[in-house]
C-alpha positions, 0 to 999 in steps of 0.5 A, a space after each residue: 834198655 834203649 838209653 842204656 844201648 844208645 850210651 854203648 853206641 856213643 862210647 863205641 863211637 869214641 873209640 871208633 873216633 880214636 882208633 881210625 885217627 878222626 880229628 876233633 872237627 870230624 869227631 864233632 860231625 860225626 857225633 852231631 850226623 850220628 844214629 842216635 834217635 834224636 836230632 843235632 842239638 842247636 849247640 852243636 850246629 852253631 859250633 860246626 857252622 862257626 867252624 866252616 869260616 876255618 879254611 882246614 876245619 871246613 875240608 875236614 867237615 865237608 869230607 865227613 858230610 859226604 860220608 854221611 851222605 853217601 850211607 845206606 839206607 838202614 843209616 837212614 838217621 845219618 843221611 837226614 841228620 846230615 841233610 838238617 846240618 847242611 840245611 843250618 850251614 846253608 843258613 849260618 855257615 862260610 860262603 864256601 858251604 854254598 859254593 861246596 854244595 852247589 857244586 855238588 848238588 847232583 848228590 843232594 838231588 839224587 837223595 830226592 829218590 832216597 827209599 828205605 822202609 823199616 821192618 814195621 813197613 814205616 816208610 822212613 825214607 820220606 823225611 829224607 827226600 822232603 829234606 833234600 827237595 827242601 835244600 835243593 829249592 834253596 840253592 837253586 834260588 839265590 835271592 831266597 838263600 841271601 835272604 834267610 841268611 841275612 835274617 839268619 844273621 840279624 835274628 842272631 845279632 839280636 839274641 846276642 845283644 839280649 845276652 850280653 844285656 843279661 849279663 851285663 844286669 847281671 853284674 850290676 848291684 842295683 839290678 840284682 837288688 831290684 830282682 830281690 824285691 820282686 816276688 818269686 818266679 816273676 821276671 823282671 820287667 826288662 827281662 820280659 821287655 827282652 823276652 818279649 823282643 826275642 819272641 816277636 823277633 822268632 815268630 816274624 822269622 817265622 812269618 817270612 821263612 813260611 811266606 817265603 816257603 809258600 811263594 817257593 812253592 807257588 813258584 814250583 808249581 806254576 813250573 810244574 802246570 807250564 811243563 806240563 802244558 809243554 808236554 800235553 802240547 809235545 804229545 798231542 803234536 806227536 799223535 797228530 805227526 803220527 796220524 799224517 804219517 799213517 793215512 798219508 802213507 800211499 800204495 800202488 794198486 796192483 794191474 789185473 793181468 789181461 787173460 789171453 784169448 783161447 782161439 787164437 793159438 798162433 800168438 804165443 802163450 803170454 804168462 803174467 807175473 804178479 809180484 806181491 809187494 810187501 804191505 808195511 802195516 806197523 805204526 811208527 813209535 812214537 813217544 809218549 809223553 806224560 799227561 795228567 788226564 789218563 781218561 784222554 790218553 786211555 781213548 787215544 790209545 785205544 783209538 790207535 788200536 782201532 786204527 791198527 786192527 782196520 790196518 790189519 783187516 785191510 791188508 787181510 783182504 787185499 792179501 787174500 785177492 791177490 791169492 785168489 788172483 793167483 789161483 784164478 791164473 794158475 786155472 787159467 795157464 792149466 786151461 790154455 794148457 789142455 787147449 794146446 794138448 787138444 790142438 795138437 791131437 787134432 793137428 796129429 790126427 789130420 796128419 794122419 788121414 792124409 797119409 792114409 788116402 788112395 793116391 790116383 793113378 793114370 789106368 784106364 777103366 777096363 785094364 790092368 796094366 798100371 802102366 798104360 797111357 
């Protein structure tokens, strides 16, 4: 049943092509990039990488890439069928192929973060981004890329001499009559001189495609250690900024108000104004950098808490003095208050009993008369 719904695909793919005007390049990219659940045959991608020497064929195969590229994540077999062509015109393809993808290599990169999971939680996105990081490491090494192709290109100059010797044996009489004499099912001993040649020729590409990979790898991995050191640097610097800026930060200390005295009352009442300055206690942000010991940033981070919760203790503190400084005031103006309200009872009352005094008068002891010397 799956066979026979793969065929109604390629057929509906024909007239797909023919309906929307693909030419016979496009339709060739399309059936090779197609959803079909096996990859592009060898016969196909030689055709297409043969075809980008052709400046047209070439526009009109890197449009369908792009397409291809750019599909949605349930296409997932698009996009990677796609990235394995990309990879074999890399390789065999026109010079304009490097130049192409290089140019737009922002669109192979993002496709490093490509994710799709199936309805069986079969995550099928991974083969994708392992072929994009694949693609973007060949381009990003010029010496690693002329040097596949060149292989590329003997290994293939190689196979091309064994064929035409194959056909040139078989044109020949007397090589046809030597495989007559030979048992059946056994090659003949130039066939397997030549399969012998073409098998040691495939696993030495092999050999050198693998030691390059692991020396690609070596490399991106040593670039990875030192950017990471450069970040654990950066971070550890930004917590040592951050530290100076914290304990460096100085605050003045806020003048005790002299109390007046209470028995000198002539001097005027002298009010003591207090200004509460804010307290900055919040930590400058800083940023954080990643590292790959979780255990030291954890105890960092919790040695930043630690620092901010004394912070806040402190401030607390200082805060509840300069309230009790403010009441202990407050209680003292009242004081000076009830003492000037006593001062001026008793100045009235003084007052008071002066005019209430006998005023003497001039009278003789013995008379009556006020007015008498």
């Amino acid at each position: 049943m799956s066979t026979l719904s793969h065929y109604g695909k390629g057929a509906l793919r024909v007239a797909k092509n023919y309906t929307k005007g693909y030419s016979g390049t496009q339709a060739k990219v399309r059936d090779a990039t197609s959803n079909d659940p096996w990859p592009p045959s060898g016969r196909q991608m030689h055709e297409i990488a043969q075809m980008t020497y052709n400046q047209e064929d070439f526009v009109e195969i890197v449009e369908i890439l792009d397409k291809r590229l750019n599909d949605k994540g349930k296409n997932w077999r698009h996009v990677f069928k796609c990235l394995t062509l990309i990879d074999y015109l890399l390789h065999a393809g026109s010079e304009n192929v490097i130049l192409y993808f290089k140019e737009n290599l922002y669109v192979i990169k993002t496709l490093r973060e490509f994710q799709y999971v199936d309805d069986e939680g079969k995550d099928q996105g991974a083969n994708v981004r392992q072929k994009a990081k694949g693609i973007v490491s060949l381009l990003l090494d010029e010496a690693r890329l002329r040097h596949e192709r060149r292989t590329r290109a003997q290994m293939y100059e190689r196979m091309s001499r064994a064929r035409r010797s194959d056909d040139s044996d078989v044109t020949d009489d007397e090589n046809a009559r030597r495989r007559s004499r030979l048992p059946t099912g056994r090659p003949s001993p130039n066939r397997e001189d030549r399969d012998g040649d073409v098998r040691r020729a495939l696993e030495e590409s092999k050999r050198e495609a693998e030691r390059q990979r692991q020396t690609a790898e070596d490399r991106d991995l040593q670039r990875a250690l030192e950017l990471s050191k450069e970040d654990e640097e950066k971070r550890r610097q930004s917590l040592q900024d951050a530290n100076l800026i914290l304990f460096n930060d100085q605050w003045q200390p806020i003048q005790q108000p002299q109390p007046a005295p209470l028995i000198d009352a002539t001097l005027p009442l002298q009010y003591a104004t207090t200004g509460i300055e804010p307290q900055y206690t919040a930590m400058p942000m800083q940023p954080q950098f990643t590292s790959f010991n979780p255990f030291q940033q954890q105890a960092q981070q919790e040695m930043l808490a630690a620092q901010y919760a004394q912070q806040q203790a402190e401030w607390l503190a200082m805060q509840q003095a300069q309230e009790m400084q403010v009441m202990q005031q407050a209680q003292l103006q009242a004081q000076q208050e009830e003492w000037m309200r006593q001062q001026a009872a008793l100045q009235a009352q003084a007052t008071a009993q002066q005019l209430l005094m006998p005023q003497p008068t001039s009278t003789r002891i013995g008379s009556n008369n006020p007015f008498a010397p």
